[in-house]
Structures are given as C-alpha cells and as structure tokens.
N, C-alpha and C positions, 0 to 999 in steps of 0.2 A: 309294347306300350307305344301309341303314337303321343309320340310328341307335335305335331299338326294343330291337334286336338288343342292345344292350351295357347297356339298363338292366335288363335281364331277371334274375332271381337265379338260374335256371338257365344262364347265360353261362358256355362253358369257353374261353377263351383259346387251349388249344391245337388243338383239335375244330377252332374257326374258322379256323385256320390252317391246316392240313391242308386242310379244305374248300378254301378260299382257291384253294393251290399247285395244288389240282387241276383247276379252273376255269380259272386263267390259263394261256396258253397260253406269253408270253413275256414275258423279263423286264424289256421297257420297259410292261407292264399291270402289272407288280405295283410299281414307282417311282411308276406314273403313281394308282394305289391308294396307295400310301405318301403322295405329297404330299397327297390327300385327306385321306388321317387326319388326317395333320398340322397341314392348315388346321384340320380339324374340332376339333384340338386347343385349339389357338392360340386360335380363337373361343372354344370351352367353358371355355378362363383364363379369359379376359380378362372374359367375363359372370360367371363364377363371383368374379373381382376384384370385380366391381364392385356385385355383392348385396354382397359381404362389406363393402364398404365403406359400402354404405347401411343394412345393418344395425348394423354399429359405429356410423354417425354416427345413427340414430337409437335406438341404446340409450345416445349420451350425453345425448343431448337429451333424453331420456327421467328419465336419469338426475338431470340437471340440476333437472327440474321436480316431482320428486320431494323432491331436496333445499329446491328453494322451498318447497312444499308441504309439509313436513317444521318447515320454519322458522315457518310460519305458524302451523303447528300448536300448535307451540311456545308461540309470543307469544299468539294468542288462549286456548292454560290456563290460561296467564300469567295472561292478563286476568281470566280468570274464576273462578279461585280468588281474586285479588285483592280482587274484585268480590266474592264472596263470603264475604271477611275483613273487607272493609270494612265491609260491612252486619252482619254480627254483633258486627264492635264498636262499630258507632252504636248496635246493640241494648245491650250493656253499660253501652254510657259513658248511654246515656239511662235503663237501669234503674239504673246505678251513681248518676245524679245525683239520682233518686226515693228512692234510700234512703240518700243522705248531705247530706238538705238540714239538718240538724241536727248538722253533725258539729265544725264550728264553734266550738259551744257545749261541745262535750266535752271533757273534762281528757286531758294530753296525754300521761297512760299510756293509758287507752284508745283514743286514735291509735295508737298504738305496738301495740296487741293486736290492732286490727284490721288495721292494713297487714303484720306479721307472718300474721295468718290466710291473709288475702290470699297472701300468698307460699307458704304453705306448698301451697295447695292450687294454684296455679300450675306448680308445684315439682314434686306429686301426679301431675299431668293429665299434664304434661313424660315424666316420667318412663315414666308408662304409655304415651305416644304414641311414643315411641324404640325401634324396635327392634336389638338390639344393643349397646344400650348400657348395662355394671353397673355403671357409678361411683356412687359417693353423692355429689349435691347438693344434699342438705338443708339446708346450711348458708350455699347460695348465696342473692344475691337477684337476680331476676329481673328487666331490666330493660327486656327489647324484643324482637318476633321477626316474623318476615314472609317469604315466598316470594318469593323471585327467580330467577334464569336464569341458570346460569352458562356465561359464554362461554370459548371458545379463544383464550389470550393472543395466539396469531399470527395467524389470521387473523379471529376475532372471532365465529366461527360457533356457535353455539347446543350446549352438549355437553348439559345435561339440568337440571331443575328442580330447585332444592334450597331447604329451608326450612331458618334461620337464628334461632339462639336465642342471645340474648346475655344474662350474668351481669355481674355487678361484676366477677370475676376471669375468665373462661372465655367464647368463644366453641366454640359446637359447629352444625355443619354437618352436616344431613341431607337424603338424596336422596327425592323424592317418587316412590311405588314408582306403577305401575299402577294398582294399587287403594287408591292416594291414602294408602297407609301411610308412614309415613317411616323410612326405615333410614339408621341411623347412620353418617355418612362419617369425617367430621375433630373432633380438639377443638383450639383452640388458648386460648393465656396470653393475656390482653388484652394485657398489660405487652412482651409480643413481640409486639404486631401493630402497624403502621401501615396508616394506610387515606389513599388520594390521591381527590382527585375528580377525574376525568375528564370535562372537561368536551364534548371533542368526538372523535370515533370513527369511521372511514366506516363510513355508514350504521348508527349505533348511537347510541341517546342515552341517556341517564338510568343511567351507568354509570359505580362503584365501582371501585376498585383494593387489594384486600386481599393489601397484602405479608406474609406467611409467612416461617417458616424454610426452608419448602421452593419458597416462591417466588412468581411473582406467582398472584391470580386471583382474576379478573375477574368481575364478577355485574352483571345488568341488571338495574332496579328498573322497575314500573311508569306512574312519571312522578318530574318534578323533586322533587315535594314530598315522596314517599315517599323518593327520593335526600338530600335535606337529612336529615329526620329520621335515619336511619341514619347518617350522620357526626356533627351530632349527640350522637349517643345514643354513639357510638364515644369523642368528645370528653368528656362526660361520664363517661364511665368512666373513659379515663386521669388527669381531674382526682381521680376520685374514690380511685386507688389511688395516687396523688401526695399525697394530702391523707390518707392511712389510713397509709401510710411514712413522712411528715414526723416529727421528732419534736416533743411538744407540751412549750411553754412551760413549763404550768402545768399541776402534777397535774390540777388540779381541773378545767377548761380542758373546753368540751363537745365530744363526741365527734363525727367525720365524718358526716354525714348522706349516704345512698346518695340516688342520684338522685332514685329512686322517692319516696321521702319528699319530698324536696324541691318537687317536681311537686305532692304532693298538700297541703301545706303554705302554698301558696302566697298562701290568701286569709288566712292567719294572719300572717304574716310581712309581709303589705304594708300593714299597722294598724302592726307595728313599725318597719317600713323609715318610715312618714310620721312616726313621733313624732319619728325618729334624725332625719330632715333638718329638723323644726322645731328639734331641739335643738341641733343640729353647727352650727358658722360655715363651715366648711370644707366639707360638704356639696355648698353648689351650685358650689364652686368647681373639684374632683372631675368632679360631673355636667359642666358646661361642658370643663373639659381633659382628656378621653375620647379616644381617637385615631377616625382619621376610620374608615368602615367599610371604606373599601377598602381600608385599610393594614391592618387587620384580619386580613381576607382575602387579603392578598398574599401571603404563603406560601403559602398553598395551590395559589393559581393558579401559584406559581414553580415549585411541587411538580410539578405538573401537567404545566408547560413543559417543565419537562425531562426528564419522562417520555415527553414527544412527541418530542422530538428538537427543540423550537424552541428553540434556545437566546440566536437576538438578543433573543427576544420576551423572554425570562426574566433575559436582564442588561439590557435596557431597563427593566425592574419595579423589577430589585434598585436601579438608580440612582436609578429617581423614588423609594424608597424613603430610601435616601442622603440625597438632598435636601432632601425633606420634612422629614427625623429634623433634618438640621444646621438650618434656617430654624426650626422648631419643639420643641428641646427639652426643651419642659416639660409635655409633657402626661403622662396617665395612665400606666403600666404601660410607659414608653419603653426602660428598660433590655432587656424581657423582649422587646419587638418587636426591639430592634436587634438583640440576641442571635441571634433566630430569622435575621434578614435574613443576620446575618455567617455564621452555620451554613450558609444553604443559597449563601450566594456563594462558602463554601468545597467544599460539594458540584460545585456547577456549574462551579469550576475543574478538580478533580481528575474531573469527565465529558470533558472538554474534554481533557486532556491523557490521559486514558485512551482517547479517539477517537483524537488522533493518532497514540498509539503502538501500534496496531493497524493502522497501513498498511505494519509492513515486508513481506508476500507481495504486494505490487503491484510495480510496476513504478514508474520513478523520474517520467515524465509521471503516474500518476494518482496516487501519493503528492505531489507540489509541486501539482495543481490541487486535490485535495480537503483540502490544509492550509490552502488561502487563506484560508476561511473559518475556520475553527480558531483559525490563528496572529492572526488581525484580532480578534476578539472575548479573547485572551488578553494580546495587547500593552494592550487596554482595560482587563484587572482586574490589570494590573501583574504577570504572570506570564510577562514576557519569557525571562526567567534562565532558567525550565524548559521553558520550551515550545521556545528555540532550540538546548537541549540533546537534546531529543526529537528533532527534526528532523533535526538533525544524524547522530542515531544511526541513525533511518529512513534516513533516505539512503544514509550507509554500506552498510548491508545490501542497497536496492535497487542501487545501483553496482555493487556486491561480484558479486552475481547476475547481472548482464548481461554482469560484464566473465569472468567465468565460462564464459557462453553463447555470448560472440565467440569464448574464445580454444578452443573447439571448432572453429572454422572454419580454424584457423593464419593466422590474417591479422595479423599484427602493427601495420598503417599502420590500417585499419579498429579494431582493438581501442582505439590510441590517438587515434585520430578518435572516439570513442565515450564514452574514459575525458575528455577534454578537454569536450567537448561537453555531458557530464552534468555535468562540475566548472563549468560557464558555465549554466547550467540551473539548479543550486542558488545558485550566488553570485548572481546576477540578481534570485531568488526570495527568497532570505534577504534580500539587502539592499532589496530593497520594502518588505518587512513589517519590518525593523527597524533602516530608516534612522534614527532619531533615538538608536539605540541604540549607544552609545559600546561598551560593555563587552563586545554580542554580535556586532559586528565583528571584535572580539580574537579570540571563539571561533572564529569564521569563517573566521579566517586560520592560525589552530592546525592546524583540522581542516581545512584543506584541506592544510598541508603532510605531516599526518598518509599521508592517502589518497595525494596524492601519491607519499608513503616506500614504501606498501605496491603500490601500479602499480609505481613502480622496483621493486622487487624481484622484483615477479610478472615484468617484461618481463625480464631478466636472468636467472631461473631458465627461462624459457620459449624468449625468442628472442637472448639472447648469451652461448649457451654456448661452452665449448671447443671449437673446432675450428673458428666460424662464421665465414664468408667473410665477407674484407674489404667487397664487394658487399653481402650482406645487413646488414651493422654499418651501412654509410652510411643504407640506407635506412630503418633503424630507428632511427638516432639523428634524420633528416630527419621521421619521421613525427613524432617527439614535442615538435621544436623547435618545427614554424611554427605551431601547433596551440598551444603552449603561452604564446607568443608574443602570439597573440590576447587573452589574457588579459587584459592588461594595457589593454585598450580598455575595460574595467570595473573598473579599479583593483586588480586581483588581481597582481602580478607575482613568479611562480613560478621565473623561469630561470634564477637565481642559485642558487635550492637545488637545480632540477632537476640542473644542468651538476655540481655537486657532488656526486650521490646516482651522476652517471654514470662521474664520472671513473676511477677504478679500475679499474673492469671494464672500460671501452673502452682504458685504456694498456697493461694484460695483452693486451686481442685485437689491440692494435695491434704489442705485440711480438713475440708465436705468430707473427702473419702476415707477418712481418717476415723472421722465422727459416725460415717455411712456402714463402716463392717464393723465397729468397734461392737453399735447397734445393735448388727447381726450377731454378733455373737451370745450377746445379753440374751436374746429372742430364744436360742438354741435350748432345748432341755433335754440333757444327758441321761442316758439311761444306764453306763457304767454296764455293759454286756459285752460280752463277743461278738462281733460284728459278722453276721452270719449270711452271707453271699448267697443260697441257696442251693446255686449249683456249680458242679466245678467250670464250667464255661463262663459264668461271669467272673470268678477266682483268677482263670487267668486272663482274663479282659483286666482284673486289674491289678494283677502284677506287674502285666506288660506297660500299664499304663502309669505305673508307680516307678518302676526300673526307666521310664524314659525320662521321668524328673528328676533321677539322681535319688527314689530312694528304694531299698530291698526290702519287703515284707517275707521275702521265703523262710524265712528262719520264727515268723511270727506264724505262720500257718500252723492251726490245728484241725484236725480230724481233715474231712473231704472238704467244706466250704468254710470252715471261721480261720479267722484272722482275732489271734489273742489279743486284740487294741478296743474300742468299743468303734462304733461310727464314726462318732462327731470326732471322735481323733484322727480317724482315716481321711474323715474330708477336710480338715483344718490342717492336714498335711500338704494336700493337694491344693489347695485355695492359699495356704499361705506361702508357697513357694511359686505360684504362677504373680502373687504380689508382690516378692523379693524380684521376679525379673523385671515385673512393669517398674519399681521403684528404684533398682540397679540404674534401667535403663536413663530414666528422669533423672537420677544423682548423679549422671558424670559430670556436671556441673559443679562445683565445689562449692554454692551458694544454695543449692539448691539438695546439695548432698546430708546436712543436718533434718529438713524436713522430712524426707524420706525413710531416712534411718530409725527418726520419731515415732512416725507413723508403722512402720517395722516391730517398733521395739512394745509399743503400746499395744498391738494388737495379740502381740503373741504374750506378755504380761497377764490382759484381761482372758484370754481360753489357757492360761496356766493356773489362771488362781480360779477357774471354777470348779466347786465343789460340792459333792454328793447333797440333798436338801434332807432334811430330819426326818423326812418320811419315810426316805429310802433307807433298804435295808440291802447295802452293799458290798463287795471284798475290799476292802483296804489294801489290799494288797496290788488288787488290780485296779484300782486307783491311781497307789502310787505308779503302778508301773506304765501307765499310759505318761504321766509326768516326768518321770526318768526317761523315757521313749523320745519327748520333747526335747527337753533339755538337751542331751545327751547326740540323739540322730538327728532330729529335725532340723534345730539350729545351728545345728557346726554344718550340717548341709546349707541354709541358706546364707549363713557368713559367706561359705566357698564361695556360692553363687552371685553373691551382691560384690565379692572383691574382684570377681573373675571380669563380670559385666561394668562393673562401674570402674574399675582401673581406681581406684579409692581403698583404704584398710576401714575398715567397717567397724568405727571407735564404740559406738554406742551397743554394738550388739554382741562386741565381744565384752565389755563390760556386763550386761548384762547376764549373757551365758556365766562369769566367773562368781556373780552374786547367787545364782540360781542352782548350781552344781553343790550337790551335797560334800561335808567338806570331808577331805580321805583322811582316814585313823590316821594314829600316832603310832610307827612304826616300834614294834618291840622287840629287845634282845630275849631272847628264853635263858640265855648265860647270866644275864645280867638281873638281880631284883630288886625293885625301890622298898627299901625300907622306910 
C-alpha cells in the first residue's frame, strides 16, 4: 500500500475507490485491504498523538522560560534605572551640599524662599514628566519618589514598572512607558492609605504593601534600605497631616513643618535641641524612659503577621507586648503603644473569627479540623463566647447539608447513624477546645437539643408518615435509640428529650396500625381445613421458617404435606409474632409500652373469637384446636418475645392468656366420695 498516494493534493477519495473495486477480485482482498488501512490508521493516531504532545509540552516549556526570562528582565531595569537614580542623586546631594555650605548662616525667611523654590521647580519638572495627568499641584510639597515593580497580589509575579511620587497630601502612581516616559495610572489621598511591610514573600524580598480603597498592591523596591525609606517617608506624612488637622493651642503657636523642611533644618534645630537638654531637668529623664525599639516596631511586624496568615506568631508579639507594657509602665509615649497593641489585637480577633466563619461550604470533618487551630488561639484572647457561637452555627449548616445528602439515598438507619455520629464529632471537639468553659457547655447543650428538634422532625416528615408499617416505625425508632444512647459515654444525654419529641407521632402510628390489621383480619374468611402445602418442599420451607420465630409445627404435621392447623392460623402465627417484635421494639419506652401491648392484645382477641359462619359445616373439634394452639403456644411465645425485647413484664398480655386458658378440673381423691 503506498502511502504517497494519500498525501498528494491531487488525491480523489472516490477515483481510488473505483480503482480499488476493480482490481480486487473478492471480497475477503478487500477486508484484508480494509484492516490495512486501518492499522495504517491507528499508527498515523497515535504518532500524530504524540508530536502533538511533544509539541504542547515543549511550547510550555518554552513558555515557562520565557516567562523567567521576562522576569529577569524585569528586575535587572529595575536595577538599572535604580542605579541610575541613585547616581544622579549622589550628583545633586553633592552639588546641593557645594552650594549650601553657607546656608546655616541665613535668616530663616530665606530658608523658607529657598526650599519653596526648590519645590516649585520639583513640582515644574513632575508635572511636565506625567503624561496624562491635568490636576494642579502647585500647592503641593514634594516629598519622595522612586521606581519600583509592581507585583501580582496572588501570585506575586511581576506585572510592570511604575514610578511613585509622594506629596504631603497625594500619592500618584505612574507606569514606565517603553520609552522610559511615564504615563499616569493612579492618585490616591495619603490620609486613605496604609502601607504594611512585608517582610517575607516566596521568592520576593524587599516588598511593600499599599492598602488602597480599591485594594491591596504590592510594589518591589530595590533593596532593604530603599524599602525603609519609603515607609518612612509614608510615616511621615501621616504624622504630618495629623499634625496640619490637630487644632492648635494657641493662635500664635508655630505652624506644622512638612517633612522636607524638617530634613533640611536639621543642623539648626540640633544647637537648639542641645540648649533645651542643658536647660530641662526632665530632659535626660524622657531620653532614658523611651520605649525599647522593638516594641516600637511591633505593630508593624503584627501588621505584617496577619497579613501572612501567621497568626500564633502575631498573638505571641501582641503578649510579649502585654507583658512588657504591665512590668514597665512608665516609659515614653505608653498610652499611644498600648492603644496601637489593643487596636491590632482587636483586628487579629475579628480575622480569626472571620476565618472560621467561612467554613460553612465544607463538610463537618474539615470545618472541626481546620477550627482547632482557630478556636485555640481564640479561647487565648478570651473570645470564647463568639467563637463557640460561630462554631456552633458552622456546624449546623454542615450537618444540615449532609443529612440532606443521605436522606437522598431513603435510608433512614444510615441517615440517623450519620446525624448521631456528627452530633459526637462536634460534642467531642467543642468540649476539647472549651473544657474549662462553664458557660459554653450551656451553649452546647442548647444546640444540640436544638438540632436534635430539627432531625426529629426531618425523620417524621420523611420516614413516619401516615400509612407507615408497624415494621418500618420499629426500625426507625431502633435506628435512632442505640445511636443516641451512645451519647451519653461523653456526657451528652439526649434520650429523655429524644423519646419526648417521638411520642406523639409513634401513639397515632401505633393506633392507624392497630385499626389497619385489626381490618385485616375481619377481611379474612376461614375455611377451618388442614392447611395443605402441596409439596413436601414447601413443608419444609415452612417449618424452617416457623422454627426461626420461635415456633415447632413438627408435632402438627400430618400425612406428606398438611399441617393439622387450618391457614389463617398458620399465617396469624407468623404475622403476629413479627408484630410482637416490631411492638417489643417501640415498648421499651415505658410511655409508650401500654399502647403497644393494646394493640398486641386486641389483635390477637379479634382472630380468637372468629368463628365458623352457619353455612359451614365444620369439626368442632378442629376448631377448638386451632384456639387451644393460640392460646396455649402462640401467646406464651409472644409474651417470651415482647419481655425478652422490651426489658418490660408484659401486664396486659399475660392477663389476657389467664382469662383465655380454659379453666383445669377440680382435682379428685378416688379414696375419698362427696356424699
């Protein structure tokens, strides 16, 4: 077979075919041509699979080192614009320091005229360097600006360069174009920004967190020290529009000084700062009671903490923080630290309880593993109260949801094995995390009786409606006892309210079904025969099936197939003792154990007193003997049965049996003769 032939673009499909049919002669050459193709098929997948697949896999690889190579690129502009900002302003700061070695000496409206100049033409340059941008900021002062990287808050990936100019009032973000232009992106208020340091990042260092109205984002600085600076310079600014909004004392009182001034002010100001501590007593006292630096900087870092998700590391901080403030009292500025400490220990709560109540779409196993850690560090800041409230309410929902999910399946024994099992799951888990806790055990026991009310009612609208056999009630009231039962191995004990949420519903289905076979039995018309099997295979089909309920017909067997009983005796055997279990079962309840026994005693009452009809022409004999049979075997069988299962003495139905038992002669002496 040439294969040639089919890449050709003169190739006609059906020309070939034609050819084909007229060539072969029979039609086992043209199958034995077809599995050809076929194979030829098969192969030509499977290689054509498998370029495909080494071309995909190395267009991601390709991919991938492109995006490397992307990112490099990135970081070394980075570099190099940095690198050459720096160097132009070691060029300034060393021409600035040549033509202000005299400045000192100058009255301090001419500081004032100069660092205004300064700004104006700052201001100038800004302006013309902005594309996009018409606001006027002539009125602003200038106080810091630098090129950084801004990153992708999720995964932290490089999205594009942008240069940053900050003001007293205004920050404004611009993107660096291609041709090193900058086009105007964002402005924001200083007064609405917060800035976090981020101290560590995979694979990223030297990285800012500028919260927004519109949200977070992330910028990369060139190293630590350009990173200080900009917070910093951030820092200074909000002191400086906290200190421009205070209101002042005194009319007269000297006006805020913006950063910039201050900075440049500085070797004026330290001739005064040295007089004031020669002349202050109080001075070196101040200096000395200064808070430590780390306690300084512990907000920040807290800041930090719980932007990462570390949050032991961050209530670890806030404590040694705690500690220090009570053992140390009286140092510098302690009110303004504590404040900050108590502000972000109330933040790091309300994180904390806003994590856990974000696990109600899980499932009730990964909502109780991922609280552990939650609920432990929340009992620590004394936010038991809400957080065992949260819990509580998560759980609900995941419960709610499962038991939703089972009772799709109609399995009622399974649904309460399920609802049982998760109510032992939370109790377990709750009481770990807040054993010492008086008050949220209370809660505990609330809500479980809660959920509990709402199962009972889900099970009763679901599986004991009208009409439901006495059969299914037994085994639905058994699914939810021993299960519940359990309980009480963990101090939880539910079956005083359970048996109470059931009672109603089960004495109506006990009275339907009372009224429902009594019915059936009316309906029944006796034929007063020997019940005649047919063959001896179904004979011992139901011997064996009679010896499993606890009753012996061998001794009743006549000839190859009859059974000396008629029918309706043989099945009112059978049917009435699979009701002694179901009603056993229902009566372990001592409230619930008269209804049962009623319905027991009534049933087997109305198939004792029926009686041959005036048509019939019957044995008396064998009448009575199916009634002797009753009384005698049946019922002393279903007593056993009903005391064995219900752990109860069976008042009604041994009464009964002693009214019904014919009464025994009057024992006589043969010695002895009444005259």
């Amino acid at each position: 077979m040439d294969i040639e032939k089919f890449k050709s673009e003169k190739f006609n499909a059906d020309e070939y075919v034609k050819n084909l049919v007229k060539e072969m002669v029979a039609g086992s050459e043209l199958s034995e041509f077809r599995k050809q193709l076929t194979t030829q098929k098969e192969g030509v997948s499977s290689l054509l699979k498998k370029k495909v697949f080494e071309n995909y896999s190395q267009f991601i690889e390709t991919a991938r080192e492109i995006s490397h190579l992307e990112s490099e690129m990135y970081q070394l502009s980075h570099l190099l614009v940095d690198q050459r900002n720096l160097i132009e302003q070691i060029k300034e700061e060393t021409t600035l320091l040549d033509d202000q070695k005299n400045i000192i000496v100058e009255t301090e409206s001419g500081d004032k005229d100069t660092e205004q100049d300064q700004n104006k033409k700052a201001l100038a340059i800004i302006k013309e360097a902005l594309i996009g941008y018409n606001k006027n900021i002539e009125d602003k002062i200038f106080l810091h600006e630098g090129s950084l990287i801004e990153l992708d808050p999720n995964d932290y990936r490089p999205i594009c360069r942008s240069h940053l100019f900050l003001f007293n009032d205004i920050l404004i973000i611009a993107k660096i174009k291609h041709d090193k232009k900058l086009e105007f992106m964002n402005e924001y208020e200083t007064k609405k920004l917060a800035v976090v340091n981020i101290k560590e990042l995979t694979g990223v260092k030297n990285a800012i967190n500028i919260i927004t109205s519109e949200g977070n984002r992330i910028f990369q600085t060139i190293n630590a020290a350009a990173r200080t600076e900009w917070i910093e310079k951030f820092e200074a600014t909000l002191k400086f529009n906290q200190a421009s909004s205070a209101p002042t004392k005194s009319k007269k009182g000297p006006a805020p000084q913006p950063p910039i001034l201050q900075k440049q002010r500085s070797s004026i100001e330290t001739q005064s700062i040295c007089s004031d501590v020669t002349l202050s007593p109080t001075a070196s006292i101040m200096t000395e009671n200064l808070a430590l630096e780390w306690l300084i900087t512990a907000p920040e870092e807290i800041q930090a903490e719980i932007a990462q998700r570390h949050f032991e590391d961050s209530l670890l901080l806030i404590q040694k923080c705690d500690d220090y403030i009570q053992r140390n009292p009286g140092f510098y500025n302690v009110n303004e630290v504590q404040e900050k400490i108590r502000n972000l220990k109330s933040i790091l709560s309300s994180v904390l309880l806003h994590e856990l109540s974000i696990a109600e779409c899980r499932d009730l196993q990964s909502v109780l593993r991922s609280s552990r850690r939650l609920l432990k560090l929340l009992v620590e800041m004394g936010k038991s109260r809400e957080a065992s409230t949260i819990l509580l309410k998560v759980c609900t929902t995941a419960i709610r949801t499962s038991q939703r999910q089972a009772r799709r399946n109609n399995l009622p024994v399974s649904v309460s094995e399920l609802f049982f099992c998760d109510l032992a799951q939370v109790a377990s888990e709750f009481l770990r995390a807040f054993q010492t806790q008086a008050a949220c055990t209370s809660a505990l026991t609330v809500w479980s009786n809660d959920e509990l009310q709402y199962f009972i009612q889900q099970l009763i609208k679901h599986y004991l409606t009208k009409g439901t056999s006495l059969e299914t009630v037994a085994k639905v009231v058994e699914s939810v006892r021993e299960p519940c039962s359990q309980l009480n191995k963990i101090g939880l004990d539910l079956s005083y309210y359970m048996e109470g949420l059931l009672r109603v519903p089960l004495e109506q289905l006990i009275e339907e079904s009372r009224c429902r076979l009594i019915e059936n039995v009316n309906r029944i018309e006796e034929i007063w025969q020997p019940y005649n099997l047919v063959s001896k295979s179904n004979l011992r089909i139901l011997l064996k099936e009679m010896n499993g309920i606890g009753l012996d017909f061998s001794e009743h067997v006549t000839g190859d197939t009859f059974i000396n009983l008629s029918q309706s005796t043989v099945n009112f055997c059978r049917h009435f003792l699979k009701t002694t279990e179901s009603c056993a079962i229902i009566g372990r309840n001592n409230i619930l154990k008269p209804d049962c026994e009623k319905l027991l005693r009534d049933l087997f009452v109305m198939q004792h007193n029926v009686k041959p009809g005036s048509h019939q022409n019957v044995d008396l004999n064998f009448v009575t003997k199916n009634k002797v049979y009753l009384v005698d075997v049946l019922l002393s069988t279903a007593i056993t049965k009903f005391e064995q299962i219900s752990q109860h003495k069976s008042t009604l139905l041994i009464e009964l049996q002693t009214q019904l038992k014919a009464p025994k002669p009057k024992p006589r002496n043969v010695y002895k003769v009444d005259l």
